[in-house]
Structures are given as structure tokens and as C-alpha cells.
Rosetta silent file (secondary structure, phi, psi, omega in degrees, C-alpha in Angstrom):
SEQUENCE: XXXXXXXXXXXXXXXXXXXXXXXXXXXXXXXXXXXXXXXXXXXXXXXXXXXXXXXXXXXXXXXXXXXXXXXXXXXXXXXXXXXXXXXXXXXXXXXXXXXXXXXXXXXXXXXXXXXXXXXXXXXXXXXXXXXXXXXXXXXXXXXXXXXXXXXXXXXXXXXXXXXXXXXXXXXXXXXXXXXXXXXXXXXXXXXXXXXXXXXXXXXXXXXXXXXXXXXXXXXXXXXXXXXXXXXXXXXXXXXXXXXXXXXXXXXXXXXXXXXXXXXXXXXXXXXXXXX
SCORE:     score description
SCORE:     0.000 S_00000001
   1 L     0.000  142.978 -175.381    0.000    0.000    0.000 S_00000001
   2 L   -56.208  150.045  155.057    1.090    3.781   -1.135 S_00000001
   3 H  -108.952    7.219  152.853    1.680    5.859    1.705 S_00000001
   4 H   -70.007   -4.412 -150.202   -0.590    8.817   -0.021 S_00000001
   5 H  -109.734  -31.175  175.488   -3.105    5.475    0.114 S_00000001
   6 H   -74.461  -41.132 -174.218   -1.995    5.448    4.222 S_00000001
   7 H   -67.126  -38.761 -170.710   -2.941    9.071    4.933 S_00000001
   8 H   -59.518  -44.999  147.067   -5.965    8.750    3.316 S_00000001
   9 H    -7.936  -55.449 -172.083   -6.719    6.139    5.258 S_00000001
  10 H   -90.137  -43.224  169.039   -5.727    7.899    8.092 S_00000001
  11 H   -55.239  -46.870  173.578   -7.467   11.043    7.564 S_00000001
  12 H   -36.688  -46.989  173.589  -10.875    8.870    7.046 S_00000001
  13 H   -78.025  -38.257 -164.143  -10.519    7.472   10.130 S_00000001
  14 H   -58.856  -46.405  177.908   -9.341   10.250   12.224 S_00000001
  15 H   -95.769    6.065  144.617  -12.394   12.248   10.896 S_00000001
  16 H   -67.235  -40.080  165.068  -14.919    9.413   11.388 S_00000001
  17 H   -58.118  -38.992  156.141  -13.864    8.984   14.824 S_00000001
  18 H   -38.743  -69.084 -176.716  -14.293   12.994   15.298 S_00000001
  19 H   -89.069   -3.913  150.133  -17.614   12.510   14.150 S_00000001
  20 H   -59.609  -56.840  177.757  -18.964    9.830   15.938 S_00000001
  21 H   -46.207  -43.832  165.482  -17.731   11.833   19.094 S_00000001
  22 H   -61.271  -32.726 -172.212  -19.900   14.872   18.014 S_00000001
  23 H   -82.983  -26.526  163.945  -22.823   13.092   17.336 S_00000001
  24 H   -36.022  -98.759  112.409  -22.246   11.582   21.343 S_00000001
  25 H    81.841  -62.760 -168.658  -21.648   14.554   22.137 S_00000001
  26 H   -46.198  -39.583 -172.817  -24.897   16.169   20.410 S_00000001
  27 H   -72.360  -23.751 -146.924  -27.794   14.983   22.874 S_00000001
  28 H   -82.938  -31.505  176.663  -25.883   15.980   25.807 S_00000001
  29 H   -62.109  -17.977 -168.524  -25.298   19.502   24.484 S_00000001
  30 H   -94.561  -47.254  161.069  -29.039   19.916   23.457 S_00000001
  31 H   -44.090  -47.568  168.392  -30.012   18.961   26.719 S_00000001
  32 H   -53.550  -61.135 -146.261  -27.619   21.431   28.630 S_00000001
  33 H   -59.509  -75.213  176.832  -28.956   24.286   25.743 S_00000001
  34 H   -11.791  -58.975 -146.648  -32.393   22.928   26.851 S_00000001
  35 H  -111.883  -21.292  175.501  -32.187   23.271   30.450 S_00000001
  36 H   -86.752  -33.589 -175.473  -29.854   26.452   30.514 S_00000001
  37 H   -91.698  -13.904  171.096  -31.975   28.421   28.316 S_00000001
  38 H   -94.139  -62.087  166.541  -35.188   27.419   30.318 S_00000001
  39 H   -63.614  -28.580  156.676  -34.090   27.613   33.603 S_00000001
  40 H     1.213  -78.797 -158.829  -32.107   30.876   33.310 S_00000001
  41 H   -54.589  -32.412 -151.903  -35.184   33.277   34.004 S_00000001
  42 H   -98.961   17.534  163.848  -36.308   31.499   37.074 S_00000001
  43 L   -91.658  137.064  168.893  -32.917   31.789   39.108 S_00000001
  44 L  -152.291 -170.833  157.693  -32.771   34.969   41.531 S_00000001
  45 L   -77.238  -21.581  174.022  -31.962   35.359   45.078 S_00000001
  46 H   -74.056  -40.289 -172.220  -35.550   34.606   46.307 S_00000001
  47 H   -32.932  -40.819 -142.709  -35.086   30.997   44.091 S_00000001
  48 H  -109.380  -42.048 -172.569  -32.542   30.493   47.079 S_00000001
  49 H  -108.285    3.431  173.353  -33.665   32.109   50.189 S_00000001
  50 L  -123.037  160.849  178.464  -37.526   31.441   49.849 S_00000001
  51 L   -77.142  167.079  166.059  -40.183   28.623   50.668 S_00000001
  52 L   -78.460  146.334  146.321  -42.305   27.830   47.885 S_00000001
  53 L   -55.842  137.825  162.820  -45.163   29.657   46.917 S_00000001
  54 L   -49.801  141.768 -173.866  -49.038   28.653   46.383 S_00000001
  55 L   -33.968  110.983  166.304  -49.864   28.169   42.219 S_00000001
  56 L   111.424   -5.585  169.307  -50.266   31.588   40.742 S_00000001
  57 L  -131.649  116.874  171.181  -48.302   33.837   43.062 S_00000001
  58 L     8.300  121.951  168.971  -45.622   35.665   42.336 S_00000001
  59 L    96.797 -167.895  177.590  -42.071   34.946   43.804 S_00000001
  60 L   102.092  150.182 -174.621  -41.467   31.814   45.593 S_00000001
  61 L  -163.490 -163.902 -145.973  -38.276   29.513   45.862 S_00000001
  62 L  -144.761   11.246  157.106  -36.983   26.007   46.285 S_00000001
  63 H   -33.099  -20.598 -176.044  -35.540   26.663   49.974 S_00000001
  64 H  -110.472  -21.265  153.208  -36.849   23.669   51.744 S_00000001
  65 H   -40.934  -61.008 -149.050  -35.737   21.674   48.454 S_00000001
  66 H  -100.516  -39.501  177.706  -32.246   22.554   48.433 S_00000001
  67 H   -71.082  -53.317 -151.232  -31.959   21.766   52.786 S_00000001
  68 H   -87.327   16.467  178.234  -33.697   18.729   52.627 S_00000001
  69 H   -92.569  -44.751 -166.831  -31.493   17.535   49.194 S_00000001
  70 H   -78.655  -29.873  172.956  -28.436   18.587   51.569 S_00000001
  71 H   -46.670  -54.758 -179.405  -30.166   16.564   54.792 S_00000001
  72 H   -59.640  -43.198  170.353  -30.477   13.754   52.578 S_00000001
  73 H   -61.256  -31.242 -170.727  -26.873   13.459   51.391 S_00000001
  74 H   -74.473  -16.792 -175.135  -25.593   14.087   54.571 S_00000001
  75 H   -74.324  -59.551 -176.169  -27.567   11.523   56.101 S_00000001
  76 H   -61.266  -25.049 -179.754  -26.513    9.106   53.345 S_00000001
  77 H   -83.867  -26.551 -175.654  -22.899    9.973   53.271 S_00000001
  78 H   -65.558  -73.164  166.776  -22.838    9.390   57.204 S_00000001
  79 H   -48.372  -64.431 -137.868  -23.736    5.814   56.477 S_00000001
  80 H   -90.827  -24.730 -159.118  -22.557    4.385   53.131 S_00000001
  81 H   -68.808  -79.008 -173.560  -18.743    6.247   53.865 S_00000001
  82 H   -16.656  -75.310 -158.438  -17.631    4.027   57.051 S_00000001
  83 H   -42.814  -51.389 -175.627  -19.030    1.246   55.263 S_00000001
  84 H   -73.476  -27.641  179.539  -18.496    1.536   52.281 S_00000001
  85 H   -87.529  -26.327 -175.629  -14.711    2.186   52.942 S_00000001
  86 H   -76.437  -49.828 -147.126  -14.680   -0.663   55.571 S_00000001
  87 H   -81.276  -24.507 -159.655  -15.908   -3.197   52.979 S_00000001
  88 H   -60.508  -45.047  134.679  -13.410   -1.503   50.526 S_00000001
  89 H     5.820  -98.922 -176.460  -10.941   -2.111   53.203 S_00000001
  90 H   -46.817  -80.456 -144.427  -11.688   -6.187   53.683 S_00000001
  91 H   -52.265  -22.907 -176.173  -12.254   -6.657   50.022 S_00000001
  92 H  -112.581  -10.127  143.991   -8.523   -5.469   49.301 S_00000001
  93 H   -70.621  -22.048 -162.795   -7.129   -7.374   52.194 S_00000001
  94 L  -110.806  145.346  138.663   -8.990  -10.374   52.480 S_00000001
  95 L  -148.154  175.479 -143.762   -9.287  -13.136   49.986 S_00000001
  96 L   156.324  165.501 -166.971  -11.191  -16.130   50.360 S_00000001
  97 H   -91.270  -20.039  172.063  -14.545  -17.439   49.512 S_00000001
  98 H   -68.355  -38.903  171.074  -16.407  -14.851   52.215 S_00000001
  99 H   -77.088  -23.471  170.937  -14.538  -12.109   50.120 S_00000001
 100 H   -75.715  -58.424  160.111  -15.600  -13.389   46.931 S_00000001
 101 H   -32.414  -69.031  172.876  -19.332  -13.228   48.600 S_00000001
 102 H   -41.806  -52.695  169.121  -18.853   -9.393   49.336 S_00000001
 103 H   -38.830  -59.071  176.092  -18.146   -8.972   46.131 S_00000001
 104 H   -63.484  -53.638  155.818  -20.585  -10.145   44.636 S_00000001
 105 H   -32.899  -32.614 -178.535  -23.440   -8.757   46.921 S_00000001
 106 H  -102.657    6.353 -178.792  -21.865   -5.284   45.945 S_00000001
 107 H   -87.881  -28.359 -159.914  -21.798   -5.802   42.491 S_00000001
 108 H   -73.099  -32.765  169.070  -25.740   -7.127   42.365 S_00000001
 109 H   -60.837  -15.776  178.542  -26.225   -4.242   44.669 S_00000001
 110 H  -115.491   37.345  159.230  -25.319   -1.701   42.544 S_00000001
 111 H   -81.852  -31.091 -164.996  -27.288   -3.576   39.705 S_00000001
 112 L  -120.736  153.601 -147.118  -30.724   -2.952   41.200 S_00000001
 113 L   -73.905  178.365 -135.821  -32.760   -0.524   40.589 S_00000001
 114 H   -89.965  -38.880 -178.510  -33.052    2.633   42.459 S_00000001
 115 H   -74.936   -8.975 -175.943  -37.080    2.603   42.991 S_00000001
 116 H   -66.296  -42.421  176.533  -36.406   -1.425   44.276 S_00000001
 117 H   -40.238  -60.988  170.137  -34.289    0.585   47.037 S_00000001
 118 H   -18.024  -69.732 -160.041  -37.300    2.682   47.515 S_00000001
 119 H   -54.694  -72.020  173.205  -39.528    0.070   48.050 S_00000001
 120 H   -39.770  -50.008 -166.789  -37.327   -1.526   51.088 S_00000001
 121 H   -50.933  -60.484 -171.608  -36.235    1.532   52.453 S_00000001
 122 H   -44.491  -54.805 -172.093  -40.442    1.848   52.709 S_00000001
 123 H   -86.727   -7.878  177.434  -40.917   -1.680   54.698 S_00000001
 124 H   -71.166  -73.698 -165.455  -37.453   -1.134   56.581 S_00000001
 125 H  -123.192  -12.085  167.343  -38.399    1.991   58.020 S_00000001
 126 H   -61.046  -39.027  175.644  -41.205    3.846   56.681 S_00000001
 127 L   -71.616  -42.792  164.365  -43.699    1.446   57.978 S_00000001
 128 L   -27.251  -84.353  178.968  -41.979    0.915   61.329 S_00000001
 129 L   -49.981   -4.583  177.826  -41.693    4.833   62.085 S_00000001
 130 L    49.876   52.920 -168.496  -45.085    4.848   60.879 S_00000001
 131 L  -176.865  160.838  144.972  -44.330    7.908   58.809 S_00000001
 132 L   -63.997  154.158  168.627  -42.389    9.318   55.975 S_00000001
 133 L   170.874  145.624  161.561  -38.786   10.599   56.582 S_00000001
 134 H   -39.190  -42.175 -165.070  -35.585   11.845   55.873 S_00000001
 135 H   -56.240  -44.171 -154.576  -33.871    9.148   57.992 S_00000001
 136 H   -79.468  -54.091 -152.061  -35.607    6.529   55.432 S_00000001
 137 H   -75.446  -26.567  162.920  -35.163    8.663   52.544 S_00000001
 138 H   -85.671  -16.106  157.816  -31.257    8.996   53.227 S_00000001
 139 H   -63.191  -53.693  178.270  -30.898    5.133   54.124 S_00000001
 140 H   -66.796  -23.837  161.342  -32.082    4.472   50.655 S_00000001
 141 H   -59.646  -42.493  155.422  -29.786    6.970   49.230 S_00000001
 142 H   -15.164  -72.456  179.842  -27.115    5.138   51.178 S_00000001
 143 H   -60.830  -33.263 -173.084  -27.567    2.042   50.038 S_00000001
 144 H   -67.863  -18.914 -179.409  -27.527    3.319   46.405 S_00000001
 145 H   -73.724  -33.928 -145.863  -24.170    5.087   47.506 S_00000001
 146 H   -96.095    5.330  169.158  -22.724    2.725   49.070 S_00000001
 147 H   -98.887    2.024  148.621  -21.195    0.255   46.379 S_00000001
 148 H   -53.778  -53.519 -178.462  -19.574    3.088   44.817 S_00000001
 149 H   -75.936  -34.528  177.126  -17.304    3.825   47.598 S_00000001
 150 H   -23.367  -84.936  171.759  -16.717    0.474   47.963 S_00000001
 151 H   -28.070  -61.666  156.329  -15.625   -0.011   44.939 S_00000001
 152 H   -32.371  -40.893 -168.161  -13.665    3.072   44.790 S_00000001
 153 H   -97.269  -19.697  167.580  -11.796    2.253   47.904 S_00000001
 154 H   -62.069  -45.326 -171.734  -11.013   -1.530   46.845 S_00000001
 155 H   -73.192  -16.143  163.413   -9.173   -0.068   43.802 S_00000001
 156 H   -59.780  -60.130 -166.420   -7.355    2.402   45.484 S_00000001
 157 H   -69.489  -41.966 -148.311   -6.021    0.154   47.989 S_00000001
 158 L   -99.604  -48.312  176.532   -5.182   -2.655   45.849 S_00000001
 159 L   -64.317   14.199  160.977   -3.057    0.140   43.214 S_00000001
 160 L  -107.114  127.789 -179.119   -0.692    1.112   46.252 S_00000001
 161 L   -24.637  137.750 -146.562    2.486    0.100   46.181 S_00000001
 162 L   -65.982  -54.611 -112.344    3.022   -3.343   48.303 S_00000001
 163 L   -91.337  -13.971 -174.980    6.249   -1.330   49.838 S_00000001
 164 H   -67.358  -58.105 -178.451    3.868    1.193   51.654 S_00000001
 165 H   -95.771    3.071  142.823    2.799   -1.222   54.327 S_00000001
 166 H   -71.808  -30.483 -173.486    5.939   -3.301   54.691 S_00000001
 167 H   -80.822  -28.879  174.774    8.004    0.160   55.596 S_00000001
 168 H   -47.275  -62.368 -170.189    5.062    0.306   58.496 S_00000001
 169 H   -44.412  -61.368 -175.715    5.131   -3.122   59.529 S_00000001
 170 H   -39.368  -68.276 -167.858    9.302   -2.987   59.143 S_00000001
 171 L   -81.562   21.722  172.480    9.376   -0.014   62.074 S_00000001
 172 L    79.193   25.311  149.181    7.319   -2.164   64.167 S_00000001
 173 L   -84.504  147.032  168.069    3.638   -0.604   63.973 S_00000001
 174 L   -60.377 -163.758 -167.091    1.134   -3.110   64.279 S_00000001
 175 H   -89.356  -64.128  175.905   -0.795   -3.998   61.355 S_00000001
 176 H   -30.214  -70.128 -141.541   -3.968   -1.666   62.493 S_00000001
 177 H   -70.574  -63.414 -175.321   -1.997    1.399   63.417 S_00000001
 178 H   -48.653  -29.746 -173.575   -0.038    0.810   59.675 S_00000001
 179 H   -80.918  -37.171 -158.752   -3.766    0.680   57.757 S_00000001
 180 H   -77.412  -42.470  178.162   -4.982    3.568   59.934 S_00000001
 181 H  -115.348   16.251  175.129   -1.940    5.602   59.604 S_00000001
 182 H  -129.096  -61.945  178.517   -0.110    5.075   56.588 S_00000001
 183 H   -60.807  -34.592  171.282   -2.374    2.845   53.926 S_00000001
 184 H   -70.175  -38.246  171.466   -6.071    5.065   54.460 S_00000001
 185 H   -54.474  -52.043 -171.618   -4.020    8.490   54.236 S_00000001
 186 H   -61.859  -36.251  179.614   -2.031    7.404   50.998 S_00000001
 187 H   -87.793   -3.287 -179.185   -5.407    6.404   49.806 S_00000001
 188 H   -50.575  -45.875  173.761   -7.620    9.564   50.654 S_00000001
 189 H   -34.766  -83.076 -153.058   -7.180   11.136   47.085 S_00000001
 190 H   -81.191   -8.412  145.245   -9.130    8.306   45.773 S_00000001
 191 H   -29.439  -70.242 -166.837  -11.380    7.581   48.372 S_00000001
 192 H   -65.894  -36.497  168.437  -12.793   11.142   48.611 S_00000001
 193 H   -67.775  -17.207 -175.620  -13.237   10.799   44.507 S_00000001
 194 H   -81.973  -29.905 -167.372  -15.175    7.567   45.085 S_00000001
 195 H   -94.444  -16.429 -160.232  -17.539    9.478   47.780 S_00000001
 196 H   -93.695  -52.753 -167.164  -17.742   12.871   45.634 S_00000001
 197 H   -71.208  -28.088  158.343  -18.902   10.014   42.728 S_00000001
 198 H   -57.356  -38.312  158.547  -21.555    8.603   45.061 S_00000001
 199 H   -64.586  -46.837  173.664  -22.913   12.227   45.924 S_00000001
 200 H   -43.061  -64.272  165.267  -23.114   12.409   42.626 S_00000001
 201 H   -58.916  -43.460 -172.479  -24.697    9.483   41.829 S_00000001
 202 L   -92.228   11.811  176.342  -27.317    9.848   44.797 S_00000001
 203 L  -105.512   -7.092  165.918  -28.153   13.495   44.179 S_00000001
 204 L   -79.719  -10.039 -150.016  -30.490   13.078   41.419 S_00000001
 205 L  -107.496  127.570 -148.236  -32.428   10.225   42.172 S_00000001
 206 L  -101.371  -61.131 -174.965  -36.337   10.882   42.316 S_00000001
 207 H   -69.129  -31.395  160.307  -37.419    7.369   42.900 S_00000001
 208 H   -63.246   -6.024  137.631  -36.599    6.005   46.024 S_00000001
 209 H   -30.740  -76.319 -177.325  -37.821    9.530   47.444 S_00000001
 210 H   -37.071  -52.946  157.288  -40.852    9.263   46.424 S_00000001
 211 L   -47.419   -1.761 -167.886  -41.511    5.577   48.987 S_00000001
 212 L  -143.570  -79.282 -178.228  -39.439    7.670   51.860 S_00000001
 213 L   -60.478  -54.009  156.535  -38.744   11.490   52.018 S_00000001
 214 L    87.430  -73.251 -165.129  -42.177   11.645   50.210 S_00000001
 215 L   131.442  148.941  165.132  -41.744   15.784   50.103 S_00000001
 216 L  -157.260  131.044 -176.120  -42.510   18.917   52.190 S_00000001
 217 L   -55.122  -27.191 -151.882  -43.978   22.228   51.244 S_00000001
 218 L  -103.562  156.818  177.990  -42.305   23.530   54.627 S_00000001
 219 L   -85.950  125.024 -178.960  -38.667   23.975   55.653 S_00000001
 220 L  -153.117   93.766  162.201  -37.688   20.615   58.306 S_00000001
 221 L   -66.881   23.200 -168.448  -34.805   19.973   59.686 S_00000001
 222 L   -87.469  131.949  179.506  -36.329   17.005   61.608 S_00000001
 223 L   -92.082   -6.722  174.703  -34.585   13.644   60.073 S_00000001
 224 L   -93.001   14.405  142.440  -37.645   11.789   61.626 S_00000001
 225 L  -123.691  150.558 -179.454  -40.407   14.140   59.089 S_00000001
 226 L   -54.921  136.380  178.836  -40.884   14.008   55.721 S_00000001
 227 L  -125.006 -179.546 -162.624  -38.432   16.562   53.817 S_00000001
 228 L  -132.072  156.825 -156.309  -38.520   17.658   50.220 S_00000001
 229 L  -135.153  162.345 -170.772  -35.597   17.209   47.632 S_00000001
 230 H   -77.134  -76.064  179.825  -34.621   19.175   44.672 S_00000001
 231 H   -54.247    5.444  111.177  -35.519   16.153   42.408 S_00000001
 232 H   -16.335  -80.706 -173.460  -38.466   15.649   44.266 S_00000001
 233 H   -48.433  -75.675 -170.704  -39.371   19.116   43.093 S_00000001
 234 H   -45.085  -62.562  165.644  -38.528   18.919   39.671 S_00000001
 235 H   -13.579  -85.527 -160.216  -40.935   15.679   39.572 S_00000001
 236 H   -45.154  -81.370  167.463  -43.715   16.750   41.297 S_00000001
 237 H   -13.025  -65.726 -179.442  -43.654   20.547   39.575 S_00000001
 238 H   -66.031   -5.512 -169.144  -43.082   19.276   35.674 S_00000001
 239 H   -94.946  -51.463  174.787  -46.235   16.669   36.687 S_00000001
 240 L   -33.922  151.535 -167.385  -48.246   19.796   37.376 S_00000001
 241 L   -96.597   -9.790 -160.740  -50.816   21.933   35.063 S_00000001
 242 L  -103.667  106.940  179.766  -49.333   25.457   36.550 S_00000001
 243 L   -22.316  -32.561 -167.240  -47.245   27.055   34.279 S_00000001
 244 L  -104.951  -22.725  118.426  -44.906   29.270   37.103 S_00000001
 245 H   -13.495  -68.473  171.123  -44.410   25.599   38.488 S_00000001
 246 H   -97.179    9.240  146.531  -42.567   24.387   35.632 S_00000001
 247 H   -80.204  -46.729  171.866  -40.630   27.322   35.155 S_00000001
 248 H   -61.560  -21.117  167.543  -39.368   26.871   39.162 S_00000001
 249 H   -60.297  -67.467 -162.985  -39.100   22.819   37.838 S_00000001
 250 H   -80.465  -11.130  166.072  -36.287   23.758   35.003 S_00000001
 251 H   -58.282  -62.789 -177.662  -34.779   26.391   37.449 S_00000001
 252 H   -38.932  -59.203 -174.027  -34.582   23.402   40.083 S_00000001
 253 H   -45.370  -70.663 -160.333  -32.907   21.008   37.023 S_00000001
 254 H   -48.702  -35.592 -175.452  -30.511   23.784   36.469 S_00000001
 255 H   -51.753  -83.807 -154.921  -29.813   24.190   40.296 S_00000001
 256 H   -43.765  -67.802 -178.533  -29.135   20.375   40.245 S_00000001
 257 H   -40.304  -57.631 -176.079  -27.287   20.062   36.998 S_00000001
 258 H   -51.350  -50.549 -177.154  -24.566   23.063   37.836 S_00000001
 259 H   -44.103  -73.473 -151.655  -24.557   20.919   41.533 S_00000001
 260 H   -73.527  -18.628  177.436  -23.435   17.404   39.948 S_00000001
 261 H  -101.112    7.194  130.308  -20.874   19.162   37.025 S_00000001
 262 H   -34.330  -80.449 -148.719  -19.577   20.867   40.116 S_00000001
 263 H   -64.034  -57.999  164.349  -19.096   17.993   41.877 S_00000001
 264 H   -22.118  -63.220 -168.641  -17.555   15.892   38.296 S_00000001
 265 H   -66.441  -46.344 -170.117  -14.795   19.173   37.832 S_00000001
 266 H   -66.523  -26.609 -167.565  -13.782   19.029   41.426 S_00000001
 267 H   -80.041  -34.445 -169.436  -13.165   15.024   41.333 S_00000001
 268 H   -93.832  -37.112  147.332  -10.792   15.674   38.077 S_00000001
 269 H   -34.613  -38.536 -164.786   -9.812   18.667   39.440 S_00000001
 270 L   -60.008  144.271  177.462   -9.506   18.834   43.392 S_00000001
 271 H   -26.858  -61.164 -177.256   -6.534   19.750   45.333 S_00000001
 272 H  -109.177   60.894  158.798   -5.458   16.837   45.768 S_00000001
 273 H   -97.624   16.317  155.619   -4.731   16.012   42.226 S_00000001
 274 L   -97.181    3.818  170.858   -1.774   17.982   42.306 S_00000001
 275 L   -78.723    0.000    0.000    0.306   15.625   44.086 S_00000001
């Protein structure tokens, strides 16, 4: 073959590959266009600092939205991080047929689906507590959370040098003291990107609300009453016939969206990816 017969070649491909990437590329930009050009009008400072309004009047904001969205993560992050770092923990230490178990259990957990979560989180603790609630509504966010950091934190752990935890061992810390104070610090970078990717993952997610958190018109910091979520909002609102509703619904999207490509630039970004 020529090599004018190789560039061409080469150009062909170079700009097929090019254009398969734009057409990815294409929904997600029409969607951003979408949601930026729609939501725009309906950000102010009341969007931030006010309760919602009643249909038809003026003003109004997505305050008790945006606390009980931050109630919920925090609730969920409280939970899923030990855990989720502990199993990450065993699973890169341990092997064995009980470690092979964990494994699997976190991959089918983070196979199923989000409203299946719901639904337990509803007979775990909504029906107990006899009530809606945050507590329920951030245990199912939890669970949905929590084989990310797992995961995260197995892969960490297992990509640090052997040489880390031999120089521990070598000056005579026990094996605990070396995981506590040399292998989880060395591994904190990618930990904290696996729990950033988990907020991430769990900040969007409408259905296993609905069975738990349920929603609240009112600002409630109680984790034992029902609280109201941005995606929540957006739900309920875009379901609605009143027009000044789903303009605060694509404000709320935008609120959200700018939240989770936040959260994305800071994981590729974050401090400590300069080390």
C-alpha cells in the first residue's frame, strides 16, 4: 500500500472517529442548551432564600428543596462512607470465599434498581416509624451510595504500592496502626473521589424519594419528618398543570445540573490532584 493510500486512510478514520464523538456529544449539548436556556429566568436570590409559593403567586423559591437535598446526602454519606470504605478495606485485604461473597453482593447491589431501594427503604423503616422521613429517605440513598465507595476504595487500595505497608510493619507498627496511619491516608485522594462520585450518583435520584422522604412544602430539619428534595421538586412541579411551576421545575434542574458538574470538575480537578 502507497503511503498517499496510508494518509488517506488515516485522515478517514481520524475524521470518522471525530464525528462519531460529536454526534455523542450532540444529545448531551441539546439537553444542557435545553435546560440552561429554560431555567435561566427562574434563578434569583428569592429561588434560594424562599419557601415555595401557592400556584399563581408571584415569587417563591426552592428553599426547603435545596436543605432537605443537603439533609439527605448528609444523612446518606454518614452511612454508606464508614461502610463503604470498611468493605473496601476487607475486600482489598482479604481473599477467600467470604470475600468473593462481598463482592458479589456489591456488584448485584449496585445492579438494582433505584425505585427497588425505595420500596425496602419503605418496609425497613417507613412502615416501622409509621411515617415518611428523611432518615428513610437517606438510608435508601445510602444504600444506592454505598457500592460506589466500595468499589472506589477496593481499587485504590489494591493500586498502592506493596512497599507502603511493609516500611510500616518494618518499624514495628502493628498492622492496624499501619492501615490507619499510613495505607487510608495514601489512599484519601481516591477515596474522597469515590464518595464525591456517590454524591453524585445519589443526588439526582427521584425514585426512592418518592416511597421515603415523600416531600414537604415547609422547611424541616427534623430527620424523623418528611423533607422535600430538589428532584423531588422537579418531579412533582413538571407533573403539574401550573405554568410558574414548571418554570421553578427547570430552574430546580438547572440548580441540580450546575450541583453534579460541580461535583464531576472538582473530582478531576480537586486539590489533591496535584500531588
Amino acid at each position: 500500500m502507497s503511503t498517499r493510500a496510508r494518509r488517506i486512510k488515516d485522515r478517514i478514520f481520524k475524521a470518522t472517529i471525530l464525528s462519531l464523538s460529536l454526534l455523542t456529544l450532540l444529545p448531551l449539548l441539546l439537553i444542557l442548551i435545553t435546560i440552561i436556556s429554560k431555567g435561566y429566568s427562574a434563578i434569583s436570590l428569592d429561588f434560594f432564600t424562599k419557601l415555595p409559593t401557592p400556584p399563581g403567586d408571584p415569587g417563591g423559591g426552592i428553599l426547603n428543596s435545596i436543605v432537605g437535598s443537603l439533609l439527605l446526602i448528609a444523612i446518606a454519606v454518614v452511612i454508606s462512607v464508614p461502610t463503604g470504605v470498611g468493605l473496601g478495606l476487607y475486600l482489598s485485604e482479604t481473599r477467600g470465599p467470604w470475600a468473593s461473597l462481598v463482592e458479589i453482593l456489591i456488584n448485584t447491589l449496585q445492579g438494582i434498581p433505584s425505585i427497588v431501594v425505595g420500596i425496602l427503604a419503605y418496609l425497613w423503616i417507613v412502615k416501622p416509624l409509621g411515617g415518611f422521613s428523611a432518615l428513610s429517605g437517606g438510608v435508601a440513598l445510602a444504600i444506592i451510595m454505598l457500592p460506589t465507595v466500595a468499589r472506589a476504595t477496593q481499587e485504590t487500595l489494591i493500586r498502592l504500592p506493596t512497599s507502603l505497608k511493609e516500611a510500616g510493619l518494618s518499624l514495628g507498627a502493628s498492622y492496624t496502626r499501619t492501615i490507619w496511619k499510613v495505607i487510608l491516608p495514601s489512599a484519601m485522594p481516591g477515596i474522597l473521589s469515590g464518595v464525591l462520585l456517590g454524591v453524585a450518583r445519589i443526588a439526582g435520584e427521584t425514585a426512592p424519594l418518592l416511597f421515603t422522604a415523600f416531600g414537604n412544602p415547609y422547611l424541616n430539619l427534623n430527620p424523623l419528618k418528611p423533607v422535600d428534595a430538589v428532584p423531588l421538586l422537579v418531579f412533582n412541579y413538571a407533573m403539574s398543570p401550573y405554568s410558574d411551576w414548571h418554570q421553578k421545575a427547570w430552574g430546580a434542574s438547572l440548580v441540580l445540573m450546575v450541583f453534579i458538574l460541580g461535583i464531576n470538575i472538582t473530582i478531576r480537578k480537586g486539590p489533591w490532584k496535584r500531588r
